[in-house]
N, C-alpha and C positions, 0 to 999 in steps of 0.2 A: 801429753803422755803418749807412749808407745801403742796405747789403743787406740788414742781416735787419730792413727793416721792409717789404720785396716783401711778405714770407707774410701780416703783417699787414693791407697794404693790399688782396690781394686776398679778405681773410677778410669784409671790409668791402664789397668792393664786390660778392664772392657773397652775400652780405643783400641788396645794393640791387637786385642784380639778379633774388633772388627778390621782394623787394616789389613791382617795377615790370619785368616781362621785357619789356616792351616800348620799354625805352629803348638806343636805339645807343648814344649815347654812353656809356653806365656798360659794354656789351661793347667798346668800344673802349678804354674805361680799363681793362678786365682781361685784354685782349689784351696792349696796354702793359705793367701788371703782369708777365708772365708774360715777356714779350720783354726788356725790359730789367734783370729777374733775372739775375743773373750764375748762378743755380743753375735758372733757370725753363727752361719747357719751351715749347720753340718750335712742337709739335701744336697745344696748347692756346693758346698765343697766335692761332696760324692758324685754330680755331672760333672764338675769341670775335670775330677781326676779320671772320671769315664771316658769324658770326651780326650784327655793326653794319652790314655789306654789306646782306644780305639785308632787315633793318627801316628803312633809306635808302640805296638802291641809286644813289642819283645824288650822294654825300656821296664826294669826291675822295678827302680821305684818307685814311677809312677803306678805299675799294678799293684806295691806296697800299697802307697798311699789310698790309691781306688779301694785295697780289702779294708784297709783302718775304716776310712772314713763310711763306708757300706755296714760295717757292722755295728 
């Protein structure tokens, strides 16, 4: 099913995100990950969408995302 491939996808995009930490959008895809897991954990949603905040702070939805997943 469409759930158990969350753990997969974010096994993938913590590689990319160590090859390349300084890309937002691969922390905005593991935010995502993590939020739309029916089993994920909405903490870590809320760093990874802080951490895409913090490397394009003028990037709309990923500050969306960081206010969703924060409150």
């Amino acid at each position: 099913t469409d759930a158990e491939r969350y753990p997969l996808a974010r096994r993938h995009l913590r590689a990319a995100a160590a090859l390349e930490p300084g890309c937002a959008r691969t922390a905005y895809r593991l935010g995502l990950a993590h939020e739309r897991d029916p089993h994920g954990c909405d903490r870590r949603a809320a760093a990874w969408f802080g951490k895409a905040v913090a490397l394009e702070p003028g990037n709309a939805p990923y500050r969306a995302a960081f206010g969703r997943a924060a409150v």
